[in-house]
Structure formats: structure tokens, C-alpha cells
C-alpha positions, 0 to 999 in steps of 0.5 A: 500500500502507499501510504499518502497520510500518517496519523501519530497517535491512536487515540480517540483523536487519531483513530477518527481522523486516520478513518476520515481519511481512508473513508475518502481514498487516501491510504493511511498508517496509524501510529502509536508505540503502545499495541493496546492502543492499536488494538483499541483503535482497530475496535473503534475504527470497526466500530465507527464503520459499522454505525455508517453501516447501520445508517446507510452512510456506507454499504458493505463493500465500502466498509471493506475497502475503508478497512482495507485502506488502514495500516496499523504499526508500533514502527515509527519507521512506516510513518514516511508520507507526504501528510504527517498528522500528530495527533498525541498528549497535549504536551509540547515537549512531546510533541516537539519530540515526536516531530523531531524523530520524523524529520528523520524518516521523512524528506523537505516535502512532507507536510507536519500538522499538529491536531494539537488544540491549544497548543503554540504551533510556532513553539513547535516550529523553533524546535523541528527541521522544515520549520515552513512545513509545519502547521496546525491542522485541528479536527474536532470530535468525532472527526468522522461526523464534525464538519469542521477543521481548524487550519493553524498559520505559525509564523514560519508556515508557508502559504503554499502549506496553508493552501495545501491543507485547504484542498486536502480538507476539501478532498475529505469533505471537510470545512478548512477555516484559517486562523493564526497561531494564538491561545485556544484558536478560534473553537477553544477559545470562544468555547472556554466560557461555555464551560467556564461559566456552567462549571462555575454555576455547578461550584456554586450551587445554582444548578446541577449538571443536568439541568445546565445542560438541558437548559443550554440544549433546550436554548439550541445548544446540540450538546450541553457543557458537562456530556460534552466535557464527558465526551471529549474528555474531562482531561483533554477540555482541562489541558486545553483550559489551562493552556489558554488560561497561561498563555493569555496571563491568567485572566480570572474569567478564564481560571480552570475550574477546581472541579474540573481538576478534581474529576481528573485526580479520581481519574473521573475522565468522562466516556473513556473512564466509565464516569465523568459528570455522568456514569456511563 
């Protein structure tokens, strides 16, 4: 198979975004260095491909030649390819790392992106070869259902890059929106009220999470604060709260909520864990 995408990471995140791909023709290695990972996306990845199934989305014979489009490997050797998608922890250094070992493995025509979402891409870029090649390229989740992908500029990313990430999200049926390296992007950072502000009414006692969310879903809303906290993941929405609360100086409109962190110290994580706000 030649491999066109390969996605780092086979976790929520990459396993979804690995299947976008292959759903749309381009062949695909999905990366990670732990097998359970890898085994647990193969189950997910089925998983996903028999809901489109059941919906009519896709027949059996799409289902097979979408499997059939994904390679799964622990080598960080078979992640040579023209897009190379990281999609690990939200932790810089990490992330930093990870390119920099596929800079080994990959020429000065690759294109890195970062699925990271808060994270200073141009941080990424002072510390990596191919520093014009690099730049954010945020799904959301599910990334085989949400429409959207944020497409990151930092300052040394190359406008020929910005273009061809425009037409690689045109090409899987997804919307590209541009937007400059800065704290949360565009998503997280409007999005960091939303939860702030029901987190804080939860603290205090106004309400419980059930009915801030059947408030906000009532009001429009398709997913309220806290099952949507639950299905991201307590701990990636802390990260990413955190992330824009130290880069923007720590305004206290934008304090991380003390609740929050508890959930993540009792490993109360949401969907993933079992428990979260709600028990699943």
C-alpha cells in the first residue's frame, strides 16, 4: 500500500481522523508505540464503520475497502508520507519530540500538522527541521461526523502549506477555516466560557449538571457543557483550559475550574473512564 497520510497517535483523536481519511481514498498508517492502543483503535475504527453501516452512510463493500485502506504499526519507521498528522498528549515537549524523530524518516516535502488544540504551533516550529512545513491542522470530535477543521498559520508556515491543507480538507469533505497561531484558536477559545461559566454555576450551587445542560440544549445548544466535557474528555477540555488560561496571563474569567481538576485526580475522565459528570 502507499501510504499518502500518517496519523501519530491512536487515540480517540487519531483513530477518527486516520478513518476520515481512508473513508475518502487516501491510504493511511496509524501510529502509536503502545499495541493496546492499536488494538483499541482497530475496535473503534470497526466500530465507527459499522454505525455508517447501520445508517446507510456506507454499504458493505465500502466498509471493506475503508478497512482495507488502514495500516496499523508500533514502527515509527512506516510513518514516511507526504501528510504527517500528530495527533498525541497535549504536551509540547512531546510533541516537539515526536516531530523531531520524523524529520528523520521523512524528506523537505512532507507536510507536519499538529491536531494539537491549544497548543503554540510556532513553539513547535523553533524546535523541528522544515520549520515552513509545519502547521496546525485541528479536527474536532468525532472527526468522522464534525464538519469542521481548524487550519493553524505559525509564523514560519508557508502559504503554499496553508493552501495545501485547504484542498486536502476539501478532498475529505471537510470545512478548512484559517486562523493564526494564538491561545485556544478560534473553537477553544470562544468555547472556554461555555464551560467556564456552567462549571462555575455547578461550584456554586445554582444548578446541577443536568439541568445546565438541558437548559443550554433546550436554548439550541446540540450538546450541553458537562456530556460534552464527558465526551471529549474531562482531561483533554482541562489541558486545553489551562493552556489558554497561561498563555493569555491568567485572566480570572478564564481560571480552570477546581472541579474540573478534581474529576481528573479520581481519574473521573468522562466516556473513556466509565464516569465523568455522568456514569456511563
Amino acid at each position: 500500500m502507499d501510504i499518502q497520510v500518517a496519523v501519530c497517535g491512536a487515540g480517540t483523536m487519531g483513530s477518527g481522523i486516520a478513518q476520515v481519511f481512508a473513508q475518502n481514498g487516501f491510504s493511511v498508517v496509524l501510529f502509536d508505540l503502545n499495541e493496546n492502543a492499536i488494538n483499541k483503535a482497530k475496535e473503534t475504527v470497526e466500530k465507527n464503520l459499522n454505525y455508517l453501516l447501520k445508517k446507510s452512510k456506507i454499504s458493505s463493500e465500502e466498509k471493506a475497502q475503508i478497512a482495507q485502506r488502514i495500516r496499523y504499526t508500533t514502527k515509527i519507521e512506516d510513518c514516511s508520507a507526504f501528510l504527517v498528522i500528530e495527533a498525541i498528549i497535549e504536551d509540547l515537549p512531546a510533541k516537539v519530540a515526536l516531530f523531531r524523530q520524523l524529520s528523520l524518516i521523512n524528506n523537505e516535502e512532507v507536510i507536519f500538522a499538529s491536531n494539537t488544540s491549544s497548543l503554540s504551533v510556532t513553539e513547535v516550529q523553533k524546535q523541528i527541521d522544515f520549520p515552513g512545513r509545519v502547521a496546525g491542522m485541528h479536527f474536532f470530535n468525532p472527526p468522522y461526523i464534525m464538519p469542521l477543521v481548524e487550519i493553524v498559520r505559525g509564523e514560519q508556515t508557508k502559504n503554499q502549506i496553508v493552501e495545501e491543507l485547504l484542498e486536502i480538507c476539501g478532498s475529505i469533505e471537510k470545512q478548512g477555516v484559517v486562523c493564526k497561531d494564538s491561545p485556544g484558536f478560534i473553537v477553544n477559545r470562544v468555547a472556554r466560557p461555555y464551560y467556564l461559566q456552567s462549571l462555575k454555576l455547578a461550584e456554586s450551587g445554582v444548578a446541577g449538571f443536568e439541568e445546565i445542560d438541558k437548559i443550554l440544549e433546550a436554548t439550541g445548544f446540540k450538546m450541553g457543557p458537562f456530556r460534552l466535557m464527558d465526551m471529549i474528555g474531562i482531561d483533554i477540555n482541562l489541558k486545553t483550559s489551562e493552556s489558554v488560561y497561561e498563555a493569555l496571563g491568567r485572566p480570572e474569567r478564564l481560571k480552570p475550574s477546581i472541579l474540573q481538576q478534581q474529576k481528573v485526580a479520581e481519574n473521573k475522565l468522562g466516556r473513556k473512564t466509565g464516569a465523568g459528570f455522568y456514569t456511563y
